[in-house]
PDB file of N, CA, C, O and CB in Angstrom:
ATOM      1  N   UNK A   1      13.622 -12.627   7.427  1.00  0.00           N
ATOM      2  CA  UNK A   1      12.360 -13.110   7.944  1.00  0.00           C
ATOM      3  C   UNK A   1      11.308 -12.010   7.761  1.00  0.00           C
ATOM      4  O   UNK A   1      11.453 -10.913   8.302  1.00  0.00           O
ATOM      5  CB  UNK A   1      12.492 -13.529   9.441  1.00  0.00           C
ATOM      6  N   UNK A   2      10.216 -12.316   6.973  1.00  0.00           N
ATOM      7  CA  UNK A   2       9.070 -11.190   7.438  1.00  0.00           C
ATOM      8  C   UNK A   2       8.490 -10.887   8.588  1.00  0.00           C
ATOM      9  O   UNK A   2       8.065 -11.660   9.446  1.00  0.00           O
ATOM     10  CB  UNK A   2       8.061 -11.325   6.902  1.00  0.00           C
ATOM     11  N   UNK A   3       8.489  -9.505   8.568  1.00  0.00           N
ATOM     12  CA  UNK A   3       7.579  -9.203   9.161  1.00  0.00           C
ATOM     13  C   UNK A   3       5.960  -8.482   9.230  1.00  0.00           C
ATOM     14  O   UNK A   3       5.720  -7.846   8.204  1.00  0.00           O
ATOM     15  CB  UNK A   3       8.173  -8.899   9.559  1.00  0.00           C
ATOM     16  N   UNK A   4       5.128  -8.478   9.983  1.00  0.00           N
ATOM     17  CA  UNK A   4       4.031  -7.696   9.648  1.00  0.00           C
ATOM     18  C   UNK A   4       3.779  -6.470  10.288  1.00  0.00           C
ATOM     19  O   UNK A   4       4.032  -6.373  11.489  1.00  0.00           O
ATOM     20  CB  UNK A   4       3.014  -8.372   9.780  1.00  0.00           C
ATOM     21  N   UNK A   5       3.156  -5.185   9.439  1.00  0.00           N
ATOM     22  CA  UNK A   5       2.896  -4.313  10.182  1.00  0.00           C
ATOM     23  C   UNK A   5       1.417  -4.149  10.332  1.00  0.00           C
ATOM     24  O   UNK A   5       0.679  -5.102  10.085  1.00  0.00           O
ATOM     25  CB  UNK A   5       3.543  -3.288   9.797  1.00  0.00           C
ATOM     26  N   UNK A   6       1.002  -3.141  10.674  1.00  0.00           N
ATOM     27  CA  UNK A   6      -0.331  -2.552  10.653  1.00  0.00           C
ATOM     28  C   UNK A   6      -0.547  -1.255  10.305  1.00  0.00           C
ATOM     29  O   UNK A   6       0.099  -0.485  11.016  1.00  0.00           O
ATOM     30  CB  UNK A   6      -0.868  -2.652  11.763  1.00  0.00           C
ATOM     31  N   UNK A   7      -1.190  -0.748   9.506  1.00  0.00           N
ATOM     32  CA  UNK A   7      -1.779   0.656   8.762  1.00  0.00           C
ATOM     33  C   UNK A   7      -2.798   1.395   9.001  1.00  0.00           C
ATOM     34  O   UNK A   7      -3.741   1.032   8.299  1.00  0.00           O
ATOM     35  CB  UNK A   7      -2.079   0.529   7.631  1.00  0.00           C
ATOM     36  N   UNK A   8      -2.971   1.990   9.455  1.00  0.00           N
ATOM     37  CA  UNK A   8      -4.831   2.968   9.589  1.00  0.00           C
ATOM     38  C   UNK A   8      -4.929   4.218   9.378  1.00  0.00           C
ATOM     39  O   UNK A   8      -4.324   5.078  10.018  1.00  0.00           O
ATOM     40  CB  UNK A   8      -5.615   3.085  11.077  1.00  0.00           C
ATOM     41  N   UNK A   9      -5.876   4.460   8.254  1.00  0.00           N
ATOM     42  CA  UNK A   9      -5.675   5.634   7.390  1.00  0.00           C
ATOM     43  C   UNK A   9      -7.372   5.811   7.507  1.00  0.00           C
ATOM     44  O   UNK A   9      -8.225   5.008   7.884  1.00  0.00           O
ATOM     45  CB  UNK A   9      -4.811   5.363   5.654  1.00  0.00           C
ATOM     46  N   UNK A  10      -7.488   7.276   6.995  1.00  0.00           N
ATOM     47  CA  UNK A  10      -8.549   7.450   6.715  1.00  0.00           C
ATOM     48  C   UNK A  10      -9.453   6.859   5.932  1.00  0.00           C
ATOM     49  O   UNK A  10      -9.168   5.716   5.577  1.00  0.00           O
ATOM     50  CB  UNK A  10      -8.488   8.205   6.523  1.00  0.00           C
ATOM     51  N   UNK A  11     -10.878   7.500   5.409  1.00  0.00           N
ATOM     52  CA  UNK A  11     -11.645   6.599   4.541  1.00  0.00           C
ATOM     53  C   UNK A  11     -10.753   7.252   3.279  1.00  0.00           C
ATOM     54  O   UNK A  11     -10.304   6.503   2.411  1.00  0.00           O
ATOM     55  CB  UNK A  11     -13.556   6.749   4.555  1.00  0.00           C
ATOM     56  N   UNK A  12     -10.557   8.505   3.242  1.00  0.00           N
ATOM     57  CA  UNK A  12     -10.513   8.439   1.623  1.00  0.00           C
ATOM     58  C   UNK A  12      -9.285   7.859   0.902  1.00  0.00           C
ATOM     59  O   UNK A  12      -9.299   7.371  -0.228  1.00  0.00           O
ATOM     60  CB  UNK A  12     -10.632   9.855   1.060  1.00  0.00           C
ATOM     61  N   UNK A  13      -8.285   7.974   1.666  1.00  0.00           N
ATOM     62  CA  UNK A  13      -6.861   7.169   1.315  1.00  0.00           C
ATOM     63  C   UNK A  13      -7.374   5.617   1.366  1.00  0.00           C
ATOM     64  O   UNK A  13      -7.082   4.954   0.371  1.00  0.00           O
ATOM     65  CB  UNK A  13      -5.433   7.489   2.615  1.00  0.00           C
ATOM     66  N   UNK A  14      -8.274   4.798   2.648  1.00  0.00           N
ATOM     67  CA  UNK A  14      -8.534   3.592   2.056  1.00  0.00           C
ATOM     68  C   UNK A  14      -9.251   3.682   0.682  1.00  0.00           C
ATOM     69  O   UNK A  14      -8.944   2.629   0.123  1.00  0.00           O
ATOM     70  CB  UNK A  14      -9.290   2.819   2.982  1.00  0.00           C
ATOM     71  N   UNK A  15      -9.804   4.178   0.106  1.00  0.00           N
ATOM     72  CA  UNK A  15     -10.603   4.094  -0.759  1.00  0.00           C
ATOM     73  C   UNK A  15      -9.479   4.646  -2.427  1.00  0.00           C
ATOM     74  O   UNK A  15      -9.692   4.273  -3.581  1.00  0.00           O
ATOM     75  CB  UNK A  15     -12.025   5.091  -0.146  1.00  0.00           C
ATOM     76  N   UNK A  16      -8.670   5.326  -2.080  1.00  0.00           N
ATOM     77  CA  UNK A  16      -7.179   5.075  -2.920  1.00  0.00           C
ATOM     78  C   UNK A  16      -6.638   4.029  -2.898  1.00  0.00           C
ATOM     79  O   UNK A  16      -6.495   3.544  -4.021  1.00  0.00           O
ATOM     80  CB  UNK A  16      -6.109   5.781  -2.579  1.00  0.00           C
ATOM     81  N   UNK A  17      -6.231   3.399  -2.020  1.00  0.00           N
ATOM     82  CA  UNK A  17      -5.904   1.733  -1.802  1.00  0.00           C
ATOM     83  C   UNK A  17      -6.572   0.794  -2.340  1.00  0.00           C
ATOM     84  O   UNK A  17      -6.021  -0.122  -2.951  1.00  0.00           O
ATOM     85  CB  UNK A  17      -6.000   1.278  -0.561  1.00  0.00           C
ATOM     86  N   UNK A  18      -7.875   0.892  -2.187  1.00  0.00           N
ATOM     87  CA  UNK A  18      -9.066   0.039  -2.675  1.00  0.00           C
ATOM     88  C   UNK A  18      -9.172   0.399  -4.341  1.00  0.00           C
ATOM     89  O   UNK A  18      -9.336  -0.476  -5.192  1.00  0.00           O
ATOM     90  CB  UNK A  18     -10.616   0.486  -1.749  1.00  0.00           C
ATOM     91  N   UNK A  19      -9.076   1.520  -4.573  1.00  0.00           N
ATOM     92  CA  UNK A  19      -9.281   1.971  -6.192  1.00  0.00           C
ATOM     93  C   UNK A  19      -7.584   1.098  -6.996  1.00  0.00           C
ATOM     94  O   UNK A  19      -7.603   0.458  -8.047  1.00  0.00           O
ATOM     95  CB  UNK A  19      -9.281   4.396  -6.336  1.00  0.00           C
ATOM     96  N   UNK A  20      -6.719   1.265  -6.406  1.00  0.00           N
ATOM     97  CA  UNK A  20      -5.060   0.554  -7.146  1.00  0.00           C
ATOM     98  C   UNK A  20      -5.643  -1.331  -7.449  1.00  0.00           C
ATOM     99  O   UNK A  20      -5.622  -2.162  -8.356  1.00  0.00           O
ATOM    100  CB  UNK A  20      -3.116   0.625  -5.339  1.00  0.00           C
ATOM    101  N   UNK A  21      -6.032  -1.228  -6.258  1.00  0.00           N
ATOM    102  CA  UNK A  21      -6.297  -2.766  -6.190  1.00  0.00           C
ATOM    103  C   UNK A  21      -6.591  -3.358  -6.848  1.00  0.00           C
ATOM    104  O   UNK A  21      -6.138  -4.484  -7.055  1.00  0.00           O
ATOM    105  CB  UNK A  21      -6.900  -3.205  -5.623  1.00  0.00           C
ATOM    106  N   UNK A  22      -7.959  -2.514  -7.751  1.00  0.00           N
ATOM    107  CA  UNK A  22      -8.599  -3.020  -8.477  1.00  0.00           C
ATOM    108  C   UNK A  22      -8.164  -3.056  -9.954  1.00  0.00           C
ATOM    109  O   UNK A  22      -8.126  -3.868 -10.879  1.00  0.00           O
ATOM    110  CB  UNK A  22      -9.617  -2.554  -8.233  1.00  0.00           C
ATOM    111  N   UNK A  23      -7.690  -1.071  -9.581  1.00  0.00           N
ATOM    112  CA  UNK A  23      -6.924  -0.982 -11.152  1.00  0.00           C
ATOM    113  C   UNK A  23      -6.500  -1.967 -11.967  1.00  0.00           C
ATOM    114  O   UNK A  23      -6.901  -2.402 -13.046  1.00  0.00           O
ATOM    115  CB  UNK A  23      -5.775  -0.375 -11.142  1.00  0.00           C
ATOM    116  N   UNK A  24      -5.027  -2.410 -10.768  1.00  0.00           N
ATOM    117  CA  UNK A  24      -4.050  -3.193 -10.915  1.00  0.00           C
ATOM    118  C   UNK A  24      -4.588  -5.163 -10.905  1.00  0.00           C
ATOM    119  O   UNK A  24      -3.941  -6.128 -11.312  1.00  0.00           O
ATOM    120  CB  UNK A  24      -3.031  -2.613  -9.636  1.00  0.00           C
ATOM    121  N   UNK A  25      -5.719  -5.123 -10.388  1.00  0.00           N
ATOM    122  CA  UNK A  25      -5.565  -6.580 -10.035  1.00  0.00           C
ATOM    123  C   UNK A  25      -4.944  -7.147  -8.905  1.00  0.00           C
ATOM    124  O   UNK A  25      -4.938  -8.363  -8.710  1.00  0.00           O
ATOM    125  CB  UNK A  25      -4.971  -7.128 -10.923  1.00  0.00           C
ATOM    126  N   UNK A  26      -4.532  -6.499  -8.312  1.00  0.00           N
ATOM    127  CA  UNK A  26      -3.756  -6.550  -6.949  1.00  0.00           C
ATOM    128  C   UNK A  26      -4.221  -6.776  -5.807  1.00  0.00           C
ATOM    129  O   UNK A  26      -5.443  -6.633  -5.755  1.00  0.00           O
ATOM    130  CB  UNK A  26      -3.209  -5.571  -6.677  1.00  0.00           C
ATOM    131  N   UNK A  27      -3.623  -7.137  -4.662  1.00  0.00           N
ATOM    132  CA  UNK A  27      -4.417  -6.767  -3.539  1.00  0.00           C
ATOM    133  C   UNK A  27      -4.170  -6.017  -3.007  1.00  0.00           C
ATOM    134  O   UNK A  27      -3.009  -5.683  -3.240  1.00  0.00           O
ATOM    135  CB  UNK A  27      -4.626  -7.370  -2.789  1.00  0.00           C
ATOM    136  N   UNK A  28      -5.003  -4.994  -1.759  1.00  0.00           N
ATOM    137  CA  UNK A  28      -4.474  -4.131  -0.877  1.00  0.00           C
ATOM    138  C   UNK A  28      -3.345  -4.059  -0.322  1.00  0.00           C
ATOM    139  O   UNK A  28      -2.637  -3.065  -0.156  1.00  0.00           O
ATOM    140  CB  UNK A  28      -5.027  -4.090  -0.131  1.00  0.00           C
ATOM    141  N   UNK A  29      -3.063  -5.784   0.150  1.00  0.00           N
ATOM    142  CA  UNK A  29      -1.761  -6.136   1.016  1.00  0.00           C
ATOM    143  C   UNK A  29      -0.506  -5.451  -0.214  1.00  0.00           C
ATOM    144  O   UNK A  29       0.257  -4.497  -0.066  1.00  0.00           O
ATOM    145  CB  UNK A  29      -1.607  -8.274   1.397  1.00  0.00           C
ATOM    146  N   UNK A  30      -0.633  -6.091  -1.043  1.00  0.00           N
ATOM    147  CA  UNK A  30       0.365  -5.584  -2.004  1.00  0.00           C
ATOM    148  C   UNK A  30       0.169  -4.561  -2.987  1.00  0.00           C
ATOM    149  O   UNK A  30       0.802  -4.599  -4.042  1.00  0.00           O
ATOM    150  CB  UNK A  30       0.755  -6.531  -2.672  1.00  0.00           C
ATOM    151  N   UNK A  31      -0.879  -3.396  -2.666  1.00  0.00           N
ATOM    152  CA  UNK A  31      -0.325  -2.137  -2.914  1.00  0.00           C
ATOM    153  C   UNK A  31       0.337  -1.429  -2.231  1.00  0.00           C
ATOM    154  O   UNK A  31       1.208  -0.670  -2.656  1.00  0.00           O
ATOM    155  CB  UNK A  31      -0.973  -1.488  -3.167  1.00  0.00           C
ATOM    156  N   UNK A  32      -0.117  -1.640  -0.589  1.00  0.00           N
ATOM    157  CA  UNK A  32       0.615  -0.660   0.820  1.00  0.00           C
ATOM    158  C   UNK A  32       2.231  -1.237   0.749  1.00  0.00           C
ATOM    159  O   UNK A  32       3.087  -0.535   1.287  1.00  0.00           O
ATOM    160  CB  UNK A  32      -0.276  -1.150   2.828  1.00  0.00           C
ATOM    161  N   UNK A  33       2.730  -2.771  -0.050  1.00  0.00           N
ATOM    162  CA  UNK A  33       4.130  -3.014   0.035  1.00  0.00           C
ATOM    163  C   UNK A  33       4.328  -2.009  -1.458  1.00  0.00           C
ATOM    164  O   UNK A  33       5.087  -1.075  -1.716  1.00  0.00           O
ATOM    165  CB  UNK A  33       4.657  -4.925   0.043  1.00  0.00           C
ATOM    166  N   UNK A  34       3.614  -2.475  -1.986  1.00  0.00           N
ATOM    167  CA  UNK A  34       4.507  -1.430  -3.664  1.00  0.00           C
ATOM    168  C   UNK A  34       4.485  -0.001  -3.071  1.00  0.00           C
ATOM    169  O   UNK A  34       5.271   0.822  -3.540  1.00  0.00           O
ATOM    170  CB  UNK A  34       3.267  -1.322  -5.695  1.00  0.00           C
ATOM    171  N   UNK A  35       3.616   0.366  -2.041  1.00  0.00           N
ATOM    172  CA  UNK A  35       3.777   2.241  -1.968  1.00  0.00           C
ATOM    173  C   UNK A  35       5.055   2.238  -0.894  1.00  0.00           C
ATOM    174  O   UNK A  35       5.836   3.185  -0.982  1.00  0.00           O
ATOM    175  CB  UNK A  35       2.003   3.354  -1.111  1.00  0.00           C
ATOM    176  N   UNK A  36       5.254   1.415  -0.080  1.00  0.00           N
ATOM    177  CA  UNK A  36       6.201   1.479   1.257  1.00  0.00           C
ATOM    178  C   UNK A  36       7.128   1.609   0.198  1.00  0.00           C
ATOM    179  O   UNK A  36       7.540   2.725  -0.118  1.00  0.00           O
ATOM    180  CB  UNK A  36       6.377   0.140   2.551  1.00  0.00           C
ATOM    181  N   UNK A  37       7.638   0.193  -0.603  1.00  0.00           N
ATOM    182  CA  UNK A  37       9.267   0.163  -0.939  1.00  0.00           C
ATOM    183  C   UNK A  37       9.145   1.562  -1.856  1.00  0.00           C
ATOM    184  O   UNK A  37      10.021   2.427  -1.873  1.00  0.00           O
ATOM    185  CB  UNK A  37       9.969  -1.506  -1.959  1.00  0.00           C
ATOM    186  N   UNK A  38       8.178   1.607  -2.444  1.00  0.00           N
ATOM    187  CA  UNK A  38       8.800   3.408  -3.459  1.00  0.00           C
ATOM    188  C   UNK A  38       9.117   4.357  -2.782  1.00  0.00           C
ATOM    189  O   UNK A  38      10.129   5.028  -2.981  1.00  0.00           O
ATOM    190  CB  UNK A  38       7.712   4.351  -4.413  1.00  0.00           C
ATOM    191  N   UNK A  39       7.962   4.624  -1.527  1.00  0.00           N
ATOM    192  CA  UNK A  39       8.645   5.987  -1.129  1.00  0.00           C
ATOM    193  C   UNK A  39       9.659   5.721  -0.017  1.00  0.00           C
ATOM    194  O   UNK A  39       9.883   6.539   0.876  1.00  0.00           O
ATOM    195  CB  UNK A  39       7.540   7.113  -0.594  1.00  0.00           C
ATOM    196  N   UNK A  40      10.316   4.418  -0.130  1.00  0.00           N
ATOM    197  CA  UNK A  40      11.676   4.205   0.736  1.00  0.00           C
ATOM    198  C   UNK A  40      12.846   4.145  -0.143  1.00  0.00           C
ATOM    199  O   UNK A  40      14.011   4.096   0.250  1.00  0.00           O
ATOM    200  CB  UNK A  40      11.677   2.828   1.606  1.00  0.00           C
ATOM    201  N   UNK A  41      12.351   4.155  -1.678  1.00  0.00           N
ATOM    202  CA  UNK A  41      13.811   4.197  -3.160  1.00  0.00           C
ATOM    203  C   UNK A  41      13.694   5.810  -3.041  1.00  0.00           C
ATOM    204  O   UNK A  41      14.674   6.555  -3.038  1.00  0.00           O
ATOM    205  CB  UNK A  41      13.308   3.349  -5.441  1.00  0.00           C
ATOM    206  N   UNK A  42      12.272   6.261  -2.937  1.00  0.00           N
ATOM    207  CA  UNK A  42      12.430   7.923  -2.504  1.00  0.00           C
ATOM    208  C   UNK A  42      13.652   8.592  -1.345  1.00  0.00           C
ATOM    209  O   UNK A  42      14.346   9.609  -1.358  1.00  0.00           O
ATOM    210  CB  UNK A  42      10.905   8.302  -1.763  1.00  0.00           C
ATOM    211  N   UNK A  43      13.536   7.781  -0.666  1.00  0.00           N
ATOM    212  CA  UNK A  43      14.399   8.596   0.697  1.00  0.00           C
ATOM    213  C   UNK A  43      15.626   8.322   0.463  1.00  0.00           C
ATOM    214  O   UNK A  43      16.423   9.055   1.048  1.00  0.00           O
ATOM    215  CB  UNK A  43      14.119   8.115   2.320  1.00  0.00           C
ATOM    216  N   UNK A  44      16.322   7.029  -0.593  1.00  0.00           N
ATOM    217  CA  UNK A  44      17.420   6.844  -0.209  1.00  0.00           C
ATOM    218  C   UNK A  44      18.033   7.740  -0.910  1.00  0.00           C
ATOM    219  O   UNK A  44      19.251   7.882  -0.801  1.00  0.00           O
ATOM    220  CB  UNK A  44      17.838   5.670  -0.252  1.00  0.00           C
TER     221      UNK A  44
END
């Protein structure tokens, strides 16, 4: 089942978020999941 979290970062990291988004075509929602699951293939 999903769940949702919540995030709050500074301006300039939003504005890293906001810059992928666009890069990519993406949305915010699904850059903060593409950065979570990497740096969680990181830890394992």
């Amino acid at each position: 089942m999903p769940r949702k979290y919540s995030v709050v970062c500074e301006d300039p990291l939003a504005a890293d978020i906001e810059e992928l988004a666009r890069e990519y075509g993406i949305s915010e929602q699904e850059v903060l999941h593409q950065l979570v699951e990497a740096g969680l293939e990181v830890c394992d």
